[in-house]
N, C-alpha and C positions, 0 to 999 in steps of 0.2 A: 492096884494102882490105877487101871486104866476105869476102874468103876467111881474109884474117888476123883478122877477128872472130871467126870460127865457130871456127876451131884457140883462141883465144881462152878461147871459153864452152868447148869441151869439155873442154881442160886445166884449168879451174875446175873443171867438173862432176868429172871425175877425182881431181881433188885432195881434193875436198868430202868423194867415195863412201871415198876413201882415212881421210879421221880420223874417218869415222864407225864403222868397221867394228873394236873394240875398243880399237883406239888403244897400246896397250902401257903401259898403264899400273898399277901395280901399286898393290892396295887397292879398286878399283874393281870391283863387280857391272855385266853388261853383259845386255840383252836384245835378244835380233836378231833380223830378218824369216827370212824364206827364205833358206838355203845353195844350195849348187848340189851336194849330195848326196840319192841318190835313195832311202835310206831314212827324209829327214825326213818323206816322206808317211805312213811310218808310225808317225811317233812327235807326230802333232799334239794329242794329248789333251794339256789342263792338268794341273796334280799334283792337282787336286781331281778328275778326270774318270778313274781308272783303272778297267780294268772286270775282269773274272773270267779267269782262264784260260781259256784253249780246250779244252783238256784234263782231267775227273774223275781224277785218279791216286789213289797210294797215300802217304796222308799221308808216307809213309817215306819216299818219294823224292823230294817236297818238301824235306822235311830233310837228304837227302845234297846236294839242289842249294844249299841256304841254306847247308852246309858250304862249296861251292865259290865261293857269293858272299865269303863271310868271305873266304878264299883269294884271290880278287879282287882286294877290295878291297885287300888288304896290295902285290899286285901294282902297282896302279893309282895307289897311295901312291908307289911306286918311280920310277914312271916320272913323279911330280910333283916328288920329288928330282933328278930327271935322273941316276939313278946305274943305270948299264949293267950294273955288276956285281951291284947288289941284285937289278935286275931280272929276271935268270938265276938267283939265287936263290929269288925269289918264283914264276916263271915254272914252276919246277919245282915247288914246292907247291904252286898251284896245278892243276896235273896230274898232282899225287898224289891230291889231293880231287876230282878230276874222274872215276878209277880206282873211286872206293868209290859212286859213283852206280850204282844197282844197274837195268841194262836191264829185267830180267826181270821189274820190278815193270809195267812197259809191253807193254800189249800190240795191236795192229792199228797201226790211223795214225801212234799217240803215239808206238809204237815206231817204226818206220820213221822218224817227222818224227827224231828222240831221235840214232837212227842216222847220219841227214843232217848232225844239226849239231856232234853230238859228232866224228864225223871232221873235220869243219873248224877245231874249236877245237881239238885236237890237233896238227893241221898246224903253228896258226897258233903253239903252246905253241910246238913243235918250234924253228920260225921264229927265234923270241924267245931262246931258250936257247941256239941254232946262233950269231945274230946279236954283231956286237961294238959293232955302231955303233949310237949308240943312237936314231938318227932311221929306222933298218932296223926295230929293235923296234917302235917306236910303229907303225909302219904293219901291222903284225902283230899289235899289241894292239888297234888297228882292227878288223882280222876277227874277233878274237876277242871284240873286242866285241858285233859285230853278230849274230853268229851265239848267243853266252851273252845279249842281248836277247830274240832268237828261243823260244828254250829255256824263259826266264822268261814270256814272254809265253804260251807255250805248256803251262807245266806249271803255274809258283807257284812261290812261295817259303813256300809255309806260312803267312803273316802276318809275313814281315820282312819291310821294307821297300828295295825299290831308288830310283833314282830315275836314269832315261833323260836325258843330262846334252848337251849337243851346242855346238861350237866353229865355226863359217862360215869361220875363218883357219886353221885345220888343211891341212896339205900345198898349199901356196898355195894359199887359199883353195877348195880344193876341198871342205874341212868333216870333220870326224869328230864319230862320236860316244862317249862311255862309260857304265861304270853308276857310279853311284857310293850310298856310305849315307847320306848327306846333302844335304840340298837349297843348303849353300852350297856353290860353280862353287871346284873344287879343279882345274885344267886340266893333264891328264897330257902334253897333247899340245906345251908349253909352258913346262910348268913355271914357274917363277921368273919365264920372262919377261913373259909374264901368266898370271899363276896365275887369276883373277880372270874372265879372258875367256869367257864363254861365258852356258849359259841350261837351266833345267832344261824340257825336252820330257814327260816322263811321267812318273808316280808308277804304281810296280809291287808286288807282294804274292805 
């Protein structure tokens, strides 16, 4: 008796963790604890608490990255349509605007870090554009998320605004995150089926 209690309470407790964790429901703003993804340590600032680059650059190449975010974003839209095709379109513009981001403006650390992430969002383009399925993308728009994070955290965007955007139910619940231009939770990783689900982490510049 006492062993069919405890299977009991833990199928509750299970059940409970289950409709609290966005729920699927569409229309709904959701804010969550901790994922079980290990770049949310670095995205705990509020959208009121963003801090400066890590990096002094050349206003310019600010501006070729603020190009690539636009590019992004249209990408990021694609994958909130769930449309596979768009997304290999978008996928390639934005690593055409990834192309006009000029190294040479970078020089010691900033280049080398510039170097590290730009080959990985390349990859990750590559991925995306190779990809037909579109749950293959999203997990490549993942990397490419984390790493075009890196980059902004790293350089700036000149005074546009990003905002570090993050989902706990991404790829069973292992969490992803994106950037997005607005503070309302547009969920690429989801789409339609909860557009809604997720929580803004940082406000970037």
């Amino acid at each position: 008796m006492k062993t069919k209690s405890i299977l009991f309470f833990l199928l509750l407790g299970a059940t409970m963790f289950a409709f609290t964790n966005c729920g699927g429901k569409k229309g709904e703003g959701h804010e969550h604890g901790e994922g079980g993804h290990t770049h949310e340590e670095e995205a705990t600032a509020t959208a009121a608490e963003a801090g400066e680059p890590q990096f002094t650059v050349d206003a310019a190449f600010q501006n070729q990255l603020a190009g690539v975010f636009t590019a992004y974003v249209s990408l990021k839209e694609a994958f909130v349509a769930s449309d596979a095709a768009k997304v290999k379109a978008e996928a390639a513009a934005t690593q055409s605007a990834l192309t006009k981001a000029d190294m040479k403006l970078l020089s010691g650390v900033a280049h080398n870090d510039w170097m590290t992430y730009l080959g990985s969002m390349e990859s990750a383009l590559k991925e995306i554009q190779s990809a037909t399925d579109i749950e293959a993308q999203r997990k490549s728009f993942s990397t490419l998320s984390n790493d075009f994070y890196k980059s902004i955290k790293a350089f700036g965007l000149g005074g546009t605004t990003a905002y570090y955007e993050f989902c706990p139910m991404a790829f069973n619940n292992e969490g992803a995150f994106w950037l997005s231009e607005a503070e309302q939770i547009r969920n690429p990783y989801f789409g339609d089926q909860m557009l809604t689900c997720g929580s803004v982490k940082e406000k970037l510049k």
